[in-house]
NUBA-200493 format. One record per residue (C-alpha): residue in three letters; x negated, y, z negated. Coordinates in pm, whole numbers, plus 50000, padded with zeros to 5 digits. Example, Ala and Ser with C-alpha at 12.3 -4.5 7.8 and 13.67 -1.06 7.14 Angstrom:
BEGIN
ALA487704955049220 SER486334989449286 
***
This chain:
BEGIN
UNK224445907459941 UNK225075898960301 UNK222835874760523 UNK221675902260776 UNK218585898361015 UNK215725910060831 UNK212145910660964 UNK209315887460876 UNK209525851560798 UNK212695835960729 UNK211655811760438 UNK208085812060317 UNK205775792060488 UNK206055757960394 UNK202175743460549 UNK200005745360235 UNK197735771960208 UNK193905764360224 UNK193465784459878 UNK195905758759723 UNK193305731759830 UNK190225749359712 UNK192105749659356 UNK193025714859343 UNK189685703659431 UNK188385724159155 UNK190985706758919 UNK189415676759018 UNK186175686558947 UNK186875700458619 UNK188225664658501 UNK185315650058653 UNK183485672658456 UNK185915671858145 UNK185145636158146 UNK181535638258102 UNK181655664957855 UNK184415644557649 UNK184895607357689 UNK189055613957567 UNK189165641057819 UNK190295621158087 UNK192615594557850 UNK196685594757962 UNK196955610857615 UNK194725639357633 UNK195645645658004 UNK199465645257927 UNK198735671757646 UNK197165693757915 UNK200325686558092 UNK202365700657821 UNK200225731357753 UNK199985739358130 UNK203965737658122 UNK204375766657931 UNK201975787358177 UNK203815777558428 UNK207115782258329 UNK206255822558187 UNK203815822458542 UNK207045812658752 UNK208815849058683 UNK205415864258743 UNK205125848059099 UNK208525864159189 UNK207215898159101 UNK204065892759313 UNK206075878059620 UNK207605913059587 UNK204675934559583 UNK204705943659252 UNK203155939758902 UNK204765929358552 UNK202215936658283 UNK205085935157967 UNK204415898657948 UNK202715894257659 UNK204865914657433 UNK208015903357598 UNK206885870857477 UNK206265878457140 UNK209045900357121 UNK211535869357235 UNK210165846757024 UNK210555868256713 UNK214285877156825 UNK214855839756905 UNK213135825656575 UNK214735854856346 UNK217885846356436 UNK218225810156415 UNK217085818156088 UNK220195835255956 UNK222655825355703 UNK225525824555930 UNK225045790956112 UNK227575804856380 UNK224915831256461 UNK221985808856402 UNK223435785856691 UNK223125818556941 UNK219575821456908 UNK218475808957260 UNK221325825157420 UNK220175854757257 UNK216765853857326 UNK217745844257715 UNK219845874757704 UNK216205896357550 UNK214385888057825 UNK217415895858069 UNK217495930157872 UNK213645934057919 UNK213875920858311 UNK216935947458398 UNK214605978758229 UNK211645971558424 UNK213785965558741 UNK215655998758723 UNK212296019758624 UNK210706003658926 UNK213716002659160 UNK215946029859089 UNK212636055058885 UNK210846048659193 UNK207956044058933 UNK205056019359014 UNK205555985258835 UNK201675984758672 UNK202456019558527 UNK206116010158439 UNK205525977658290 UNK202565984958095 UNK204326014457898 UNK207035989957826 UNK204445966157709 UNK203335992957465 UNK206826001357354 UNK207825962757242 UNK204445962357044 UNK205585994756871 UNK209325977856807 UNK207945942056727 UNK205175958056441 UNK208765985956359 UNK210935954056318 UNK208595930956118 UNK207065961655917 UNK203795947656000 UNK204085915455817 UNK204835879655983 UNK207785877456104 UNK211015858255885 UNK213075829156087 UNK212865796156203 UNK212685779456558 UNK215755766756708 UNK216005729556649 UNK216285727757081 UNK213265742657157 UNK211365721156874 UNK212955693257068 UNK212095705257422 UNK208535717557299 UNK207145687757061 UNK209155654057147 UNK208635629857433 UNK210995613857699 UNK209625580857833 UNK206505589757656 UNK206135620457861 UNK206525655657661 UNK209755668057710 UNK208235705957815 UNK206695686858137 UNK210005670158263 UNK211985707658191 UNK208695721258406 UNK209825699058698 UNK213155707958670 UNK211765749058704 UNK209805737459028 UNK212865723059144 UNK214475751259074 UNK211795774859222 UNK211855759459523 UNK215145757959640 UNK215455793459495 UNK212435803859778 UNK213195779160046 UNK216635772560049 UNK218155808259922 UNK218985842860146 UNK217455861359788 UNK213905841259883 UNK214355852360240 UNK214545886960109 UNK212385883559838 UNK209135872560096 UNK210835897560383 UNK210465928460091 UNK207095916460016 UNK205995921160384 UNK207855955360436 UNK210095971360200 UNK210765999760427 UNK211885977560732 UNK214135957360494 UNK215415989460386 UNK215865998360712 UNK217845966660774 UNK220485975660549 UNK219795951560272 UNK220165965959895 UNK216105965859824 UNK216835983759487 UNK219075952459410 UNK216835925459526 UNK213765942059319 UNK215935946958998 UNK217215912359018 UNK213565898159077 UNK212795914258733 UNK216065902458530 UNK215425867058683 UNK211305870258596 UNK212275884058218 UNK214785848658224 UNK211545829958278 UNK209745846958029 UNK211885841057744 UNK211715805957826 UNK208525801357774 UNK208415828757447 UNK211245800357349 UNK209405769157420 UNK206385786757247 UNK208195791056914 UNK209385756456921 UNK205665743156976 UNK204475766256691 UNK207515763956476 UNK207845800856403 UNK207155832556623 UNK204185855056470 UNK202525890356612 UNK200155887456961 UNK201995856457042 UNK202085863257388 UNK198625879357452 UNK196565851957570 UNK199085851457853 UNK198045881758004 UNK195215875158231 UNK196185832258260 UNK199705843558388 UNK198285866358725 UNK195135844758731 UNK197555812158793 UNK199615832559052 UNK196595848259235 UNK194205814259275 UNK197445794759379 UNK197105811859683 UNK199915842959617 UNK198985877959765 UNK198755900959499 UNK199995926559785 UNK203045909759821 UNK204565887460067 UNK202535856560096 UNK202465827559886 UNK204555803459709 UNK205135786559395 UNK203895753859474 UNK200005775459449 UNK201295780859113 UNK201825752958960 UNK198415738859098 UNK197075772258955 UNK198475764958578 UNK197085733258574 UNK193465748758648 UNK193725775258442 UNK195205751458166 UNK192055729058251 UNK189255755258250 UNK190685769457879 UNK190435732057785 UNK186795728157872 UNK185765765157723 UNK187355752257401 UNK185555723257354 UNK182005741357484 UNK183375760257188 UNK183255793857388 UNK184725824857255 UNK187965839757368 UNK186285871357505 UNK184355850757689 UNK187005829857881 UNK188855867457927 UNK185485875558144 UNK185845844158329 UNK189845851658413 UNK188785884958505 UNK186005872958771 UNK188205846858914 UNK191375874058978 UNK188025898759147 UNK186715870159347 UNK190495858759519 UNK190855890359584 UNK187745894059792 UNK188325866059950 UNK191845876660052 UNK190485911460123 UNK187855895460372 UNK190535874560527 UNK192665905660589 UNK189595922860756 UNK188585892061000 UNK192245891261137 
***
């Protein structure tokens, strides 16, 4: 791909969005009223262990801002992740210790594979992505319970990922100092990249990208591959932190994933946003499960309260779009 003019924005917009603010006040509220709730909730320990869980979220909810930056949808998430992490975890369990040591590569490589067939049903199938990704969120369910034969699933977790997922670094957990090196990452990738100059430009007008002469059906497959890279990550960091991979691993990441992209202030429409709202998103969301868990509140429950907090952004951003 060639730096061309392209319409829109050259970089995203770097001033921090007002949503962004609205979310970290209410993370400071919710440890305000953590605290009172639970006297430990606002200890270095207990905080850091929100750290660790948030990480995860916001590694898996890093691929899914890239997506929504491009205007589209990936709803495959949850079964990519359990899918990965039983790929990952079945094969460092093998015999052959020369296979066993390609587990993470392998898994990497899953998600890559999952990534590259969303991207080409979406770019090249001209299908929508919600459609797209959700029958090939019902396809890795049907391989995962074909592969397993129903029953938990046989392996071990790579003895990396254990590391990366349970152990500490200057007593801060190892998954929170690999999480800085993904916003790093992210950044620069956005901000300092022609692919995030495309990526927002897309967002904001496929056609007149198109019409610029950059490869959109490139771009939009790529976004995928790179989002599915992300994914297995986290499905990899998961297994670690669990110690094996087991069925529905990845379905309370469903609604948490888009809810962390959509508060942090990303347009689910495409175009606007950044990851910076996301990680300030993960840490909310991470927060708010916290709280529900020790009010002891059920999981359908917190699913309603994901659900109303995606509907309400949205109205707000649809009101903002009308007033302009």
């Amino acid at each position: 791909m060639t730096d061309r003019a392209i319409p829109g924005p050259s970089r995203p917009s770097l001033p921090v969005d007002p949503a962004v603010l609205v979310v970290a006040i209410g993370c400071g509220l919710l440890l305000a009223a953590g605290g009172t709730i639970l006297p430990t909730f606002l200890t270095a320990g207990y905080l850091l262990q929100q750290l660790q869980i948030a990480s995860f979220l916001g590694i898996i909810a890093a691929g899914a801002t890239l997506v929504i930056l491009l205007g589209h949808i990936d709803l495959s998430v949850p079964a990519a992740i359990t899918a990965i992490a039983i790929v990952t975890t079945t094969v460092a369990g093998s015999q052959d210790p020369m296979l066993a040591a390609l587990a993470i590569p392998i898994g990497l490589l899953t998600g890559a594979l999952i990534g590259l067939i969303n991207g080409i049903g979406v770019a090249f199938l001209r299908l929508p992505s919600m459609v797209w990704t959700l029958a090939m969120n019902s396809m890795l369910i049907g391989s995962v319970v074909f592969f397993t034969g129903g029953f938990k699933p046989r392996g071990m977790a790579p003895p990396l990922s254990i590391t990366l997922s349970l152990e500490r670094s200057f007593g801060i957990p190892n998954t929170f100092l690999f999480w800085l090196v993904v916003m790093v990452a992210m950044f620069y990738l956005l901000h300092r990249t022609v692919y995030g100059k495309y990526l927002i430009a897309m967002g904001n007008s496929e056609k007149a990208v198109y019409l610029s002469g950059i490869r959109v059906r490139l771009v939009t497959t790529l976004t995928f591959v790179v989002a599915g890279v992300f994914t297995a990550i986290g499905a990899i960091l998961l297994a670690g932190y669990a110690n094996q991979a087991y069925q529905g691993m990845g379905d309370p990441y469903m609604l948490p994933v888009i809810t962390a992209v959509v508060i942090g202030g990303t347009s689910i429409m495409g175009g606007q946003g950044g990851y910076g709202g996301t990680i300030v998103g993960a840490i909310f969301i991470t927060l708010l499960s916290s709280i529900l868990s020790v009010l002891q509140m059920p999981e359908a429950f917190r699913q309603i309260v994901f659900g109303v907090i995606i509907l309400a952004m949205l109205l707000i951003r649809g009101y903002k779009r009308s007033f302009r």
